[in-house]
N, C-alpha and C positions, 0 to 999 in steps of 0.2 A: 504494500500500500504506500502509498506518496506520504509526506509529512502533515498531512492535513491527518488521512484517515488513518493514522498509524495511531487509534487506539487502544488501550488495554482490553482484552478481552476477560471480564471476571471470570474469572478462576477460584473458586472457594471449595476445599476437599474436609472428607469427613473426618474431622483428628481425633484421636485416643486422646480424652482429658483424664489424668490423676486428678484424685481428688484435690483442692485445693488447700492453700497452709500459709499462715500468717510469717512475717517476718519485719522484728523490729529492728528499730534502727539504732548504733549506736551514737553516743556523744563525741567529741572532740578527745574526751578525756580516756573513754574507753579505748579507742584507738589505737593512742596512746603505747596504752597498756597492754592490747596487744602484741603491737610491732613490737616493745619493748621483750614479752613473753616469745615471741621468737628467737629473736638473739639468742635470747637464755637459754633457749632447746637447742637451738645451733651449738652455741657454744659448748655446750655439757655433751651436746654428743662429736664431738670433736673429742674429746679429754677420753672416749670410748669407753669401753664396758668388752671384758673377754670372760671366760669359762660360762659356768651356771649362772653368773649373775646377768652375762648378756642373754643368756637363753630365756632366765625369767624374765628380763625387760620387752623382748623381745614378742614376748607370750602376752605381755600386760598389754603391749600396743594392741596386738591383735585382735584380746578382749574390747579393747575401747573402742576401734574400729567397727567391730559389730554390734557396741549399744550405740553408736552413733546411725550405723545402717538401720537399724531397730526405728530409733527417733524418728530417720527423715522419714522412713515408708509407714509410718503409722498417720495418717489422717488426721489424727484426732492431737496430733503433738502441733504444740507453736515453739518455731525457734530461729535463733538471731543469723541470719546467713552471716555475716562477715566474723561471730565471733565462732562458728562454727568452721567454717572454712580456714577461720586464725588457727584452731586447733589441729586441723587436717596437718596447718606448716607446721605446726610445733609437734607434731607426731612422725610425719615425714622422714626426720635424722637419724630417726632412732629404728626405722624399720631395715633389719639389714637383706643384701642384694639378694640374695637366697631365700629370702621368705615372700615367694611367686605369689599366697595368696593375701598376705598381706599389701602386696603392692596391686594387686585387682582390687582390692575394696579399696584404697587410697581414690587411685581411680577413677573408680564407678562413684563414688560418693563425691568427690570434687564435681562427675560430668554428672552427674543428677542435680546434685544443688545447685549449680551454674547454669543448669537447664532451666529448674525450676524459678530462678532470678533471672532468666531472658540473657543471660549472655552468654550467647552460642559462640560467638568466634574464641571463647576461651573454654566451652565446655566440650565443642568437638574433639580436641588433643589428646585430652584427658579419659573421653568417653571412648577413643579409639586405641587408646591404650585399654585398657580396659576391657576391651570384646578382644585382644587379640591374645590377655591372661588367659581371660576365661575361654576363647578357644581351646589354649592347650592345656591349662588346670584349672578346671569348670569349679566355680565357685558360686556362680546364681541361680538361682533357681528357673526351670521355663519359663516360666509368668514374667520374670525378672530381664531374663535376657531378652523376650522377642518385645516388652514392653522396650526397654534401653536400646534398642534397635529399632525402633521404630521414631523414637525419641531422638537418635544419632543423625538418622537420616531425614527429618521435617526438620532439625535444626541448622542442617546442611544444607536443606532446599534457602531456608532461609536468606543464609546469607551467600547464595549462588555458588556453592561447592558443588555441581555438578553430577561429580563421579563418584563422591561418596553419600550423595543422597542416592543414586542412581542403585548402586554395589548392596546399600544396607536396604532400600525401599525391598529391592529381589529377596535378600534373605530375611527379613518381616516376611514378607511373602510367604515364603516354603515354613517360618516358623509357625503362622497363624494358622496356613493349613493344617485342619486335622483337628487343632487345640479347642476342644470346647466352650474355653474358657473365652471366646473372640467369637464378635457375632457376625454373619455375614455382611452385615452392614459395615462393619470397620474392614473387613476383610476387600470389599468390593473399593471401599477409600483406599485404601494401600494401593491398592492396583491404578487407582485413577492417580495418585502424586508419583507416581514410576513413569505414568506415560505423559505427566503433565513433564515430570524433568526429563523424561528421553525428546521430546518435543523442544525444549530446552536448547538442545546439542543439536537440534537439526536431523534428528530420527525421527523423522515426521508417520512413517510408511510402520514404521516398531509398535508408535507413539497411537496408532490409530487402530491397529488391529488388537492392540489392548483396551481402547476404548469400546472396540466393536462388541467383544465379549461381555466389558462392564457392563454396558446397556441392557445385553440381551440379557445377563443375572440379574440388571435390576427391574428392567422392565417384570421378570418373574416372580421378583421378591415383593415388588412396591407396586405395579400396575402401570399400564401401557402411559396413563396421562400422569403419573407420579409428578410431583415438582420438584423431587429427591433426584429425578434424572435428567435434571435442568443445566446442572452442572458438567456431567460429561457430554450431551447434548450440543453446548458450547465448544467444550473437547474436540469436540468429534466435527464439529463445521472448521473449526481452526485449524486441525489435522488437515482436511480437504482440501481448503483454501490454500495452504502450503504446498501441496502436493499437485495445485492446479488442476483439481475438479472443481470448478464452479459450480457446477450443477450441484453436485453432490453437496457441497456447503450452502445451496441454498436449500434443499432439503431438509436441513438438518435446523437451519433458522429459521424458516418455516413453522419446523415444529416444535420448536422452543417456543418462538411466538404465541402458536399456539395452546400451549401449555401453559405458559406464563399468563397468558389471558386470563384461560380457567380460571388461575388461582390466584388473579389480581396482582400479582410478582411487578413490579411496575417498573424495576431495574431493568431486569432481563425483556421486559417490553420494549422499554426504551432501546438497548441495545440492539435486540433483534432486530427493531424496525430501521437503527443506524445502520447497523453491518449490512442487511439488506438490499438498503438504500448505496452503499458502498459497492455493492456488487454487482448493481444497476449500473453505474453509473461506469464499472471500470470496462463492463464491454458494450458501453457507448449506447445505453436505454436513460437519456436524461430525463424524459419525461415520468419513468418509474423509477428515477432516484428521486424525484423530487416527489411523488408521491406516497413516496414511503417515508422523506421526511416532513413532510406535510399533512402525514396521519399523528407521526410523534408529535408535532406540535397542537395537532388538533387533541390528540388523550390527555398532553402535558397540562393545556386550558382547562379542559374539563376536571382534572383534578384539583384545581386551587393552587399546585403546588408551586413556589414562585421559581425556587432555584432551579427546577424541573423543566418549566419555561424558558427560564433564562440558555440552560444548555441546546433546547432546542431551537428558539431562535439563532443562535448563534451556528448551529451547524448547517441550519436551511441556509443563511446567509452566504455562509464559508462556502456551499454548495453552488447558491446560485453564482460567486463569483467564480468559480472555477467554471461552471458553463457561459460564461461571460453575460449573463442576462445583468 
C-alpha cells in the first residue's frame, strides 16, 4: 500500500493471563538499602565458603529460591518487585557453577517477575536461560514450563524478537497439545500469534495456511458468525493481500464486515469498510472506493461518535485527493 493507506491492521490475539498480583513501591531510602545489601552478598561471597559449610550454604540458597518460586506463583501473595528481585542479586554469589538447578530457578524467577513488571527486553535473557536449564535438568513442572513458554515468546512478539517469539510460539504449541489443563481456545490463540509473527518475516504463504486451519477450529468451536473469529479473519485478508490475491482478501473483508455488523464491533466496521475501500481503489474502481468510504462516514454520523467522524472525514478527503476530484 502507498503511504496514505499503509494502515495498521488490528491485530489482537487470545493471551494466557496469570492471575494478577500487587506490587509496591519502594522509597528513596529502601533502595538504598538494597544496592547497599548487594555489595554485602558480593562481597562475603568473594571471601568464599569450601567443605560442608559451602555445601550447606549452598543448600540454604536453594531453599530460599523455592519459597521465593512459592511466593510469586501463588495469587493470593502481594510483593515488592525490586526488593525481590534485590534479593534474587544478593543470592546470585552464593549459588555455585555446578548447582544447574539452582541456577534454573535464579532464572525462571528473574524472567517471570520481569514478565510480570512489563519489562520484556530484560526478562527475555533471563527466561531463555532458563528453558535451556530446564531442557536438560527439568526443574518445572508442565503447567510451569509450557505456561513460561508461552510467556517467553508474547514477550518476544512484543518487542519485535522475531525468531524467538516465532521458535517458542511452535513449542507452546506441541506443549498445549494434548494438556488438559489449556482450553482450545488458548490453544487456537497460540497458533494465531505464530502466524501473526511468521507474517512478521514475510512468510506470508506459512503465515496463512495456519490461519486457514484456525478459522476452520474456530468456526467449529464458536460458530460460523462468531466475533471471536474476527481476529484471524483480518489475519487471513492481510495474508492474501501480501500474497497478491485481491480477491481473496476481499472475501475475507467482506466477511468481517459482515460479522462485525452482526455484533455492532464498530472498529472492525470501520476498518473493513477502509481496507475495502483501499482495495477498490488500488485496481483503479474509484467510484467503489469512494463508496465504501462514504458508507464509513455515513455509520460514523449515525453513531454520534465525534472522533469516529473525525477519522472518517479525513480518509474520504485523503481519498478524494489522491483521485484528484
Amino acid at each position: 500500500m502507498g503511504a496514505f493507506f499503509a494502515k495498521v491492521w488490528g491485530i489482537t490475539g487470545m493471551l494466557i493471563i496469570l492471575d494478577g498480583m500487587d506490587w509496591s513501591k519502594d522509597d528513596p531510602m529502601s533502595k538504598r538499602q538494597n544496592i547497599f545489601s548487594r555489595m554485602l552478598a558480593v562481597a562475603i561471597a568473594t571471601i568464599g565458603l569450601s567443605g560442608p559449610a559451602a555445601a550447606q550454604d549452598a543448600q540454604a540458597v536453594f531453599g530460599r529460591l523455592k519459597e521465593i518460586h512459592r511466593m510469586v506463583m501463588d495469587p493470593s501473595q502481594t510483593f515488592s518487585i525490586s526488593a525481590t528481585l534485590a534479593e534474587l542479586d544478593n543470592l546470585a554469589p552464593r549459588i555455585p557453577r555446578d548447582a544447574t538447578e539452582s541456577l534454573g530457578e535464579l532464572n525462571y524467577l528473574r524472567g517471570f517477575i520481569l514478565y510480570r513488571a512489563g519489562r520484556a527486553s530484560e526478562s527475555v535473557p533471563a527466561s531463555l536461560e532458563a528453558l535451556r536449564i530446564d531442557a536438560g535438568t527439568p526443574f518445572l513442572t508442565k503447567a510451569e514450563r509450557a505456561r513460561f513458554t508461552y510467556n517467553l515468546a508474547s514477550q518476544a512478539e512484543d518487542i519485535g524478537d522475531w525468531d524467538i517469539a516465532i521458535d517458542n510460539y511452535r513449542k507452546a504449541i506441541d506443549l498445549f497439545d494434548g494438556d488438559p489443563d489449556f482450553s482450545d481456545n488458548q490453544r487456537l490463540g497460540t497458533k494465531e500469534r505464530l502466524a501473526f509473527c511468521l507474517h512478521e518475516v514475510g512468510k506470508y504463504a506459512e503465515a496463512m495456511a495456519i490461519n486457514e486451519k484456525v478459522l476452520q477450529a474456530g468456526e467449529t468451536l464458536f460458530g460460523q458468525d462468531s466475533e471471536k473469529l474476527l481476529v484471524v479473519i483480518t489475519d487471513l485478508a492481510q495474508n492474501a493481500y501480501k500474497l497478491n490475491q485481491p480477491a481473496v482478501a476481499r472475501r475475507f473483508l467482506e466477511r468481517r464486515y459482515s460479522i462485525a455488523t452482526k455484533h455492532g464491533s464498530q472498529n472492525h466496521i470501520d476498518a473493513s469498510l477502509f481496507q475495502l475501500g483501499v482495495l477498490a481503489f488500488e485496481r483503479g474502481d474509484k467510484s467503489e472506493a469512494k463508496a465504501f468510504m462514504d458508507q464509513r462516514l455515513k455509520l460514523a454520523k449515525e453513531s454520534g461518535d465525534l472522533g469516529r467522524v473525525h477519522d472518517a472525514e479525513r480518509d474520504l478527503q485523503t481519498l478524494r485527493e489522491k483521485m484528484g476530484d
